[in-house]
C-alpha positions, 0 to 999 in steps of 0.5 A, spaced: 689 454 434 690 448 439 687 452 444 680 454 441 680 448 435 678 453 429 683 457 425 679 463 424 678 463 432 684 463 432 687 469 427 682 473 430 684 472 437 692 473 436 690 480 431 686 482 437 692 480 442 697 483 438 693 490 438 691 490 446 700 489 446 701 494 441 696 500 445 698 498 451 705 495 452 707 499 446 713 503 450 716 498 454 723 495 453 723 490 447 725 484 451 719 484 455 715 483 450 714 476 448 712 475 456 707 480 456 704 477 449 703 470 452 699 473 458 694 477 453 694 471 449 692 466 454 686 471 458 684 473 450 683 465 449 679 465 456 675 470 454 674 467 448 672 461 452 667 465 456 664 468 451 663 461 447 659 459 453 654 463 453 653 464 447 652 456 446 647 456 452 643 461 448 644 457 441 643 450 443 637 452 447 634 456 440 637 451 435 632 445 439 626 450 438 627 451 430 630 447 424 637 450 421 637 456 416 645 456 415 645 454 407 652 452 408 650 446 412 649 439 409 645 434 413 647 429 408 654 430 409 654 429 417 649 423 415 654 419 410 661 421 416 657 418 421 656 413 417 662 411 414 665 408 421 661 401 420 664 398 427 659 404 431 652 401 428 647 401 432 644 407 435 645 405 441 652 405 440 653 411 436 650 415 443 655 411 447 661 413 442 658 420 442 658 420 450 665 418 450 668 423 446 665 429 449 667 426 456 674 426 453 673 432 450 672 435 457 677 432 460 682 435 455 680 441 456 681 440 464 688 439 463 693 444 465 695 449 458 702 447 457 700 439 457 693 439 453 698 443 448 703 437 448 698 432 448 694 436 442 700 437 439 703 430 440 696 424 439 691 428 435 696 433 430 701 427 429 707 431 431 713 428 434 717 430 439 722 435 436 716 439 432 712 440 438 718 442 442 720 447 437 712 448 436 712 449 444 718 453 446 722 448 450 726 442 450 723 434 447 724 432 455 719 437 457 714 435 452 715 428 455 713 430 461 708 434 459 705 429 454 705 422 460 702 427 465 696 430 461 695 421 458 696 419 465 691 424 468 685 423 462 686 415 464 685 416 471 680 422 470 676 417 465 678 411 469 674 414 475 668 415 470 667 408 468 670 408 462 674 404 459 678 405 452 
């Protein structure tokens, strides 16, 4: 979930991973099982990703030509959550906002797995030490580790590029 942001990717790449261990490492010992797993599950995730950029080349370039058919889509409701933070007023600070966010949204995506894990888990799904370091499979002080290398980077990555937060 932290790795691709949507739930139903999510599901189907574990189900997927799942399936590729059972065919294919389904004769192996017992303990091998959780590290093989854990490769199929981060080269499932790297294809998604693969996957995802090509097809949002096409889309954003035929979404700019044509207006939306998706019915479960409401103009209305992006228009009212935008305009729910009233300190982003103007259009020029909105643009701005807007670059900001997906500078640090490449950024975090930039980061080594394991820190941009903790850094998600810690800053943006609100959970503590404790939860994140059972979540993650290691002890609290590595995701302080984790979590202080992946700050200490977007800062400097950030900084590099003239933002300042």
């Amino acid at each position: 979930m932290f790795a691709v942001h949507n739930e139903d990717s999510a599901l189907d790449i574990v189900q997927d991973s799942m399936m590729k261990l059972a065919e294919k490492y389904g004769d192996r010992p017992g303990e091998e099982l959780p590290m093989l797993f854990q490769r199929i599950l981060q080269n499932t995730i790297r294809d998604f990703y693969r996957r995802s950029k090509v097809r949002s080349t096409w889309t954003t370039l035929f979404s700019a030509l044509s207006p939306s058919d998706d019915e479960d889509h409401d103009p209305l409701e992006s228009l009212l959550s935008e305009n729910d933070n009233e300190s982003v007023s103007t259009p020029h600070a909105q643009f701005e906002q807007a670059q900001v966010l997906e500078l640090i949204e490449k950024e975090v995506k930039a980061l080594p797995p394991r820190q941009r894990e903790a850094f998600l888990m810690r800053y943006w799904e609100d959970m503590d030490v404790a939860e994140t370091a059972q979540a993650m499979g290691c002890s609290e002080g590595s995701v302080k580790t984790h979590c202080s290398r992946a700050t200490h980077t977007l800062a400097a990555a950030l900084a590099a590029k003239g933002v300042t937060l």
